[in-house]
C-alpha positions in Angstrom: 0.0 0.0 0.0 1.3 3.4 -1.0 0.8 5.7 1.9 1.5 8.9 0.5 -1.6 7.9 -1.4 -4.2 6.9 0.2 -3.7 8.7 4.0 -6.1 11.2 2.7 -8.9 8.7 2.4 -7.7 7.1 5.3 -7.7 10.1 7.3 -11.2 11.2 6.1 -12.3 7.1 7.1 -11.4 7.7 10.9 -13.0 11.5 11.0 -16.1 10.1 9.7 -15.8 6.9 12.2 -15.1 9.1 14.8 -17.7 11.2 14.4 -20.6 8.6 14.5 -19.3 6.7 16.8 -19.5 9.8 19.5 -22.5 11.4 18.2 -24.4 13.1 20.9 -28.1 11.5 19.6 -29.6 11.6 23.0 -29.1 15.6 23.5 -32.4 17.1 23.2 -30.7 19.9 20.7 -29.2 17.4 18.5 -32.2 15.4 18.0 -34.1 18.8 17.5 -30.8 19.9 15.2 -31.9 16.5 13.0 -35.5 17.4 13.0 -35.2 20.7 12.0 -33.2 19.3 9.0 -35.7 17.2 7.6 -38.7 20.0 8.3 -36.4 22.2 6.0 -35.8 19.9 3.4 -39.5 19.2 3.3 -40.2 22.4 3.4 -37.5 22.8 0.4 -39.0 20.7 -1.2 -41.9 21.5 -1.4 -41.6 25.5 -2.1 -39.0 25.2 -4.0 -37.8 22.5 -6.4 -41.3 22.7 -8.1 -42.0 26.2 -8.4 -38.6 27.5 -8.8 -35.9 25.0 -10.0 -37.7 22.6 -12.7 -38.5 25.9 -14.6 -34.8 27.1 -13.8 -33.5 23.6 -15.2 -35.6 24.2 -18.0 -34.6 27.8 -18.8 -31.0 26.4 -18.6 -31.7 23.7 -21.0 -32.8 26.1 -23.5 -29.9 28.5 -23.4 -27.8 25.5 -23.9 -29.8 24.5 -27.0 -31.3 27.5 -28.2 -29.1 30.1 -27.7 -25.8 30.1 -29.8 -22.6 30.1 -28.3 -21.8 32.7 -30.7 -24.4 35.0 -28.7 -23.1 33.8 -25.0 -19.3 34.6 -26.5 -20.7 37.9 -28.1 -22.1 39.3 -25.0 -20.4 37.9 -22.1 -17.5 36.2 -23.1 -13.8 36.5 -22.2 -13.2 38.9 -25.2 -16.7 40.9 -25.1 -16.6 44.3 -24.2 -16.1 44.7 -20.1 -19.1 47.5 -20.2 -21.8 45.8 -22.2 -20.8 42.2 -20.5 -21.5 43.6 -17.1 -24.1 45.7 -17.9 -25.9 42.5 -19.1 -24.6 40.2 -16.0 -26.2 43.0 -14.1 -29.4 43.7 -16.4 -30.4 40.0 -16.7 -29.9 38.8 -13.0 -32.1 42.1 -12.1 -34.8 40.5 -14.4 -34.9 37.0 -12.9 -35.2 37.9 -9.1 -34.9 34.7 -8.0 -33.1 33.2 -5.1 -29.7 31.9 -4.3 -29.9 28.5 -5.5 -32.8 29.0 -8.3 -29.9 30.8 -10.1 -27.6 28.2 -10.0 -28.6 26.1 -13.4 -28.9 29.8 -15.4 -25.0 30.4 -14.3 -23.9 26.7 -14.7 -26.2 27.5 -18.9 -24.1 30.3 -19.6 -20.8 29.2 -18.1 -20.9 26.0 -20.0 -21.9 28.1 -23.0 -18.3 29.7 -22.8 -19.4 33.1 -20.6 -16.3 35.0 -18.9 -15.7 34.3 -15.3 -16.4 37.9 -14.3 -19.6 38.4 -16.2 -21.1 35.0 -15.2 -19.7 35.7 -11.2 -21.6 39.2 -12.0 -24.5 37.1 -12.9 -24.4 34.9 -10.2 -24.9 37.5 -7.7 -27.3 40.3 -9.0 -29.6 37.5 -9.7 -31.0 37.1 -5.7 -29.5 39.9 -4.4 -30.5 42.7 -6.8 -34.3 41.7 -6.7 -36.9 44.7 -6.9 -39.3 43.5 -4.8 -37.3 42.4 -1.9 -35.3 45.9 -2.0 -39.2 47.8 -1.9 -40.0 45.3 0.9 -36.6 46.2 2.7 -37.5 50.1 2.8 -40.7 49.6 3.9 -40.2 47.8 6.7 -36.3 48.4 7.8 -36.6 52.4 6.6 -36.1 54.4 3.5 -32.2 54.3 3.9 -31.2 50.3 4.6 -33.6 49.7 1.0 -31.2 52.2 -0.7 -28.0 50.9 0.8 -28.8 47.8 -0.2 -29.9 48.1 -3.9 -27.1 50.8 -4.2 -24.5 48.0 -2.5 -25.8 45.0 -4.7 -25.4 46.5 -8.0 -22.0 47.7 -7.5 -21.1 44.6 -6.0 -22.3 42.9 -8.5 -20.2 44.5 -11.5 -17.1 44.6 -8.5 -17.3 41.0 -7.8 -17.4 39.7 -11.5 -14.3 42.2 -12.3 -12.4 41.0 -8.9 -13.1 37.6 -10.0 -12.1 38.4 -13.7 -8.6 39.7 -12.1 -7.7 36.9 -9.5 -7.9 34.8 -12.8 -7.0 36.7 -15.3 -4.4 34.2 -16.8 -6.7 31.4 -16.9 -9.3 33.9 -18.5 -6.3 35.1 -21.0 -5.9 30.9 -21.9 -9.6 30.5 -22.0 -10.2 33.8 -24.7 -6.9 32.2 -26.6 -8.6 29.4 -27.5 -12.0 30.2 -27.7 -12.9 29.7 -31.0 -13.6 32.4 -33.7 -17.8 32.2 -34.0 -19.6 33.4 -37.5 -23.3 34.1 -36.3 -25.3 31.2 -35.9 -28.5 31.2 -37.3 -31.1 28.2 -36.7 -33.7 29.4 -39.0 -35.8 31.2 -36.2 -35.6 35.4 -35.9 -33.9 36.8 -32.9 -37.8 38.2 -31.8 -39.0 34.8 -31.4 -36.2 33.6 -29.5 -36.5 36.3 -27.1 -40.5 35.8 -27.0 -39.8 32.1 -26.0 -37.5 33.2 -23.1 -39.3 35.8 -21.8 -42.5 33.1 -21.4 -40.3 31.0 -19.6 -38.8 33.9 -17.6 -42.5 34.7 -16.8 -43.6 31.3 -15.3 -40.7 31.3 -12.9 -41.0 34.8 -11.6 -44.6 34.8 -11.5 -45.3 31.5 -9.7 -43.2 32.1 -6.9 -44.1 35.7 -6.6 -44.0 36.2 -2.6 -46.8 37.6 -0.3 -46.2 41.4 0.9 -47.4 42.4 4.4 -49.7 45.0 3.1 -53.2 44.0 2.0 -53.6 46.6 -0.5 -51.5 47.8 -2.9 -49.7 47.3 -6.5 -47.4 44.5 -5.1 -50.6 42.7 -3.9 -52.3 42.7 -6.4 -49.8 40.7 -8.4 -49.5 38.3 -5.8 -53.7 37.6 -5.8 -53.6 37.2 -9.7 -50.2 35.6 -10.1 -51.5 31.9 -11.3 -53.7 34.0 -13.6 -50.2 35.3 -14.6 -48.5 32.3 -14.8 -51.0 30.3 -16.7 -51.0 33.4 -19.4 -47.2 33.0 -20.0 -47.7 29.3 -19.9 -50.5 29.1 -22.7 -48.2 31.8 -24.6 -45.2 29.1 -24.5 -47.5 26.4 -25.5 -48.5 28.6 -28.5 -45.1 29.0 -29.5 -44.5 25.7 -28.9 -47.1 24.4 -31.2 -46.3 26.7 -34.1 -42.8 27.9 -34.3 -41.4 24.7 -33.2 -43.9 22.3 -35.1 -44.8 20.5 -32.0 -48.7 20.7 -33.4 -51.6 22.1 -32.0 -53.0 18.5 -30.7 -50.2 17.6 -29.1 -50.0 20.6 -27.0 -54.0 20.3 -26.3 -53.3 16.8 -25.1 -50.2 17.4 -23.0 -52.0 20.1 -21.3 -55.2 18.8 -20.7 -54.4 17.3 -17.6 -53.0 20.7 -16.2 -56.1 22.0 -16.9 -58.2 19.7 -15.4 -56.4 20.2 -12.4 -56.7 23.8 -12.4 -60.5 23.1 -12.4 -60.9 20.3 -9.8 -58.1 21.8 -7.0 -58.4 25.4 -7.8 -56.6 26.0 -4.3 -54.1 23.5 -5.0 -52.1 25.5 -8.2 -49.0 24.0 -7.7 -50.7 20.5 -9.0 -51.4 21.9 -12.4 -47.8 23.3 -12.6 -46.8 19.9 -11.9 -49.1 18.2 -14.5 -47.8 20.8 -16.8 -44.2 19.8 -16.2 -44.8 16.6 -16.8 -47.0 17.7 -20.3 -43.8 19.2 -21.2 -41.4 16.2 -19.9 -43.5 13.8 -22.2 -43.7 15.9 -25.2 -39.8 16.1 -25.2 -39.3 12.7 -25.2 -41.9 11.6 -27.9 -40.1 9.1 -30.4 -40.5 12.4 -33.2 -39.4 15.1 -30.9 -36.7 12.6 -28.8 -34.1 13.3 -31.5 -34.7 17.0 -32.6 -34.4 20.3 -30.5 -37.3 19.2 -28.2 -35.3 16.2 -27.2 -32.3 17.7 -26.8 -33.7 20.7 -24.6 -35.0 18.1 -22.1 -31.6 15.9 -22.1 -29.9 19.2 -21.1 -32.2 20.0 -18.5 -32.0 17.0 -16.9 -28.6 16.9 -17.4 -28.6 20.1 -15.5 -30.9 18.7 -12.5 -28.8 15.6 -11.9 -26.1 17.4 -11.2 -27.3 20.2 -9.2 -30.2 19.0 -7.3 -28.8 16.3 -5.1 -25.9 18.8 -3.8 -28.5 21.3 -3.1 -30.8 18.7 -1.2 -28.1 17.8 0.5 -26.6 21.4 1.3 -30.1 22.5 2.2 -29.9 19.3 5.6 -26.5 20.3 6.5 -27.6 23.9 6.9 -30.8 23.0 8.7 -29.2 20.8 11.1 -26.8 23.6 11.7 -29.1 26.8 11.7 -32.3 25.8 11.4 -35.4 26.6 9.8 -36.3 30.2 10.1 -37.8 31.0 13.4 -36.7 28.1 14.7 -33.5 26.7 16.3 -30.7 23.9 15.0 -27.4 23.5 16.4 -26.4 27.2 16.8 -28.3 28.4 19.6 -30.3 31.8 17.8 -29.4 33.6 21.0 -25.9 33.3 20.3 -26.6 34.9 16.9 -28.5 37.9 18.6 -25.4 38.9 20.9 -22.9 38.5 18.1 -24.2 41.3 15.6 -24.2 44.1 18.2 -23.5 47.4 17.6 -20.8 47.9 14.9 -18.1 46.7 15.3 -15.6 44.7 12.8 -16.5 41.4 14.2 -20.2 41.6 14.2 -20.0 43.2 10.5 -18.3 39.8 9.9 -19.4 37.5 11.4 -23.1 38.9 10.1 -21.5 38.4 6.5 -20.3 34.6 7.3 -23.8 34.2 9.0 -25.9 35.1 6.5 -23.4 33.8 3.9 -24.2 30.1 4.9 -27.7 30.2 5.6 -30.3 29.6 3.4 -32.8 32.6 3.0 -35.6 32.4 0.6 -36.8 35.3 -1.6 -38.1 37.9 0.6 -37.9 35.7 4.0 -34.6 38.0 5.0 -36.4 41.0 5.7 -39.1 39.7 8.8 -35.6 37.5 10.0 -33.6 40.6 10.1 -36.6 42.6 11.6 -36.6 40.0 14.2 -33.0 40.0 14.9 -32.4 43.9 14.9 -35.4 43.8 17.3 -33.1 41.8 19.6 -30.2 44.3 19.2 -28.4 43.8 15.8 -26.7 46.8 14.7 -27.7 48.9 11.1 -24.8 48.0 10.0 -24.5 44.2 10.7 -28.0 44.0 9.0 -26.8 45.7 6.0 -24.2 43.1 5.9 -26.5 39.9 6.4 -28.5 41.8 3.6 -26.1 42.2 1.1 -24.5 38.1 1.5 -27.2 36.6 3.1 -29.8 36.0 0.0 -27.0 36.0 -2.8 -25.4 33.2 -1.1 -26.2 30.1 1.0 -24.1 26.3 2.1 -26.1 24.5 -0.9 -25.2 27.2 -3.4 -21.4 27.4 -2.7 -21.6 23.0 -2.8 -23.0 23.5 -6.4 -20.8 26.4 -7.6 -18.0 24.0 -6.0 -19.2 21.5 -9.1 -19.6 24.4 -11.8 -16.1 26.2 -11.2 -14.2 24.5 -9.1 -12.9 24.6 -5.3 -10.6 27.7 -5.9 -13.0 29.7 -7.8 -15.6 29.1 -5.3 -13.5 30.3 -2.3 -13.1 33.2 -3.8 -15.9 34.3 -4.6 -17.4 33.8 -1.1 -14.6 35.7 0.0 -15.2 38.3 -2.2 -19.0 38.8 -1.1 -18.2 38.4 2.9 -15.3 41.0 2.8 -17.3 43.5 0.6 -20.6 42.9 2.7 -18.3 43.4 6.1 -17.0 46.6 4.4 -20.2 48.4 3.5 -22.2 47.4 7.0 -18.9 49.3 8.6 -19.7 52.6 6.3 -23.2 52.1 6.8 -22.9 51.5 10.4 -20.7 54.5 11.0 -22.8 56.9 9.2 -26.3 55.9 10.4 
């Protein structure tokens, strides 16, 4: 046996060993620690992976099939022009407002489509952090100032972040533009318009189905939420139009796949997220039929799933560590909540950082930061702490670093999470001082 070989996995053996063997399963916080685990992954599961990441997976899919690469090297590739690259990293991730790991198979699309580090890392962040409605919720209910500090700190950390990231590794960018191959303009047949109508349904679905409840009763933002599967099933019946005609799929086909959407829409009216379901699976057949399996409706599904494979079990799996270690929100895992509370006091270096690594690891979803951080400033966090915990916490989470581990590797990863922390820990110590 080589030993300079294989003490790694050795090592890693005994740690793991050791670590069940003296597991504390009787303590009463452990065993709530586990619990709270599997009530998050439930609840993950449930809010989540159907309403937001099968229509991510199949937004990534498409970009992979139906955008060229010619357009991804165009636009936000190593050699694209730093201004318009960014300015669409920023633009597009604006647009989606979706959360930390909802993102992850649209960055994994375009940075397998040959995007630049920096513009894809640009991406990558604006995408949950620079989300309208959350910012408007933020201002409402933490004041005027912490909603402008934070959309004013997440677009320029966005564009600073993706041109950090594009300098740490500029050489490897450098290689990566050398051998990038010259494109000509790729051109399937179908006009640019169409294209962009076909995103922009699919854009719709996932925004508008997981549009989040506001406090207020009344109001612009609430009426979106009251008609949003009104909303959602418009964009829908838009993509199966498109669908039907501009990729010959037929009109009957389409009637038949979503029939049983339909009829579920009628029978469990207060059940939505059955039809959406239903509709999926419409979708998932009518990619696989024996005359689509082998065309672009074929190969749109293989990249989707190709996409889900790889990221959904990490996230799954991400999204138990986390609960065992924070919890779900409002309620307890290993890291006693209190503890939190009396660390993010005042402002102070530490509490501005440790705020960052805080809210950097847990998993926030869209809009739930804002009555958490209400909660914990009401316990004594500082102004400048929150901001922090504002400006890492929903871009970032312990299942989305596990998948951007698989997408750009260990190094990459690091960071990047480095990169948000440090710059979050920064602006809560302006903020902080100031206000």
């Amino acid at each position: 046996m080589n030993w300079k070989t294989e003490w790694k996995p050795l090592f890693w053996i005994i740690t793991i060993f050791a670590a069940c063997f003296f597991l504390p399963v009787e303590a009463p916080r452990v065993q709530n620690a586990i619990i709270e685990s599997l009530y998050l992954v439930k609840w993950y599961a449930q809010e989540h992976v159907l309403l937001c990441l099968i229509p991510a997976f199949f937004i990534a899919g498409a970009v992979a099939v139906f955008v060229s690469q010619a357009a991804v090297m165009k636009y936000l590739g190593p050699k694209a022009n730093k201004l318009l690259a960014y300015g669409v990293a920023s633009v597009s991730g604006t647009i989606l407002a979706v959360c930390s790991c909802t993102i992850l198979p649209l960055f994994a699309g375009i940075y397998k489509m040959g995007a630049g580090l920096g513009p894809a890392c640009a991406f990558l962040y604006s995408g949950p952090a620079i989300n309208i409605l959350a910012i408007v919720l933020t201002a409402r209910i933490l004041g005027p100032e912490m909603g402008i500090a934070r959309a004013v700190g997440a677009v320029i950390f966005a564009v600073v972040i993706g041109l950090a990231m594009h300098f740490f590794f500029r050489h490897e960018e450098a290689e990566k533009a050398a051998v990038a191959p010259v494109m000509c303009n790729d051109d399937d047949g179908r006009p640019l318009w169409q294209t962009a109508f076909y995103f922009a349904s699919m854009v719709g679905i996932l925004v508008f189905a997981n549009w989040g409840k506001t406090d207020d009763p009344t109001g612009f933002w609430h009426t979106i939420y009251i008609s949003k599967w009104w909303i959602t099933s418009g964009f829908s019946i838009a993509l199966a139009i498109m669908l039907a005609t501009w990729f010959k799929l037929g009109l009957l086909r389409i009637v038949l796949a979503g029939l049983p959407a339909v009829l579920m829409a009628v029978i469990q009216p207060q059940h939505p997220a059955l039809a959406f379901t239903f509709g999926v699976i419409g979708l998932s057949i009518l990619s696989n039929l024996k005359s689509t399996r082998d065309g672009e409706m074929g190969e749109w599904f293989n990249e989707s799933w190709d996409f889900a494979k790889k990221i959904l079990p990490l996230l799954l799996i991400g999204v138990l560590i986390a609960g065992v270690l924070l919890g779900r929100p409002g309620h307890e895992g290993l890291i006693p909540s209190e503890w939190v509370a009396s660390l993010v006091g005042g402002n102070s270096l530490f509490a501005n950082m440790f705020a960052s690594v805080f809210g950097a690891f847990m998993y926030f979803a869209t809009l739930t930061e804002v009555p958490i951080l209400q909660g914990l400033m009401g316990a004594g966090m500082g102004k400048g702490p929150a901001l922090a915990l504002l400006l890492a916490g929903p871009a970032l989470s312990l299942p989305n670093m596990l998948v951007i581990r698989s997408v750009m590797g260990t190094k990459k990863t690091v960071v990047f999470v480095l990169l948000v922390m440090t710059m979050a820990t920064i602006s809560g110590l302006i903020y902080g001082a100031i206000f």
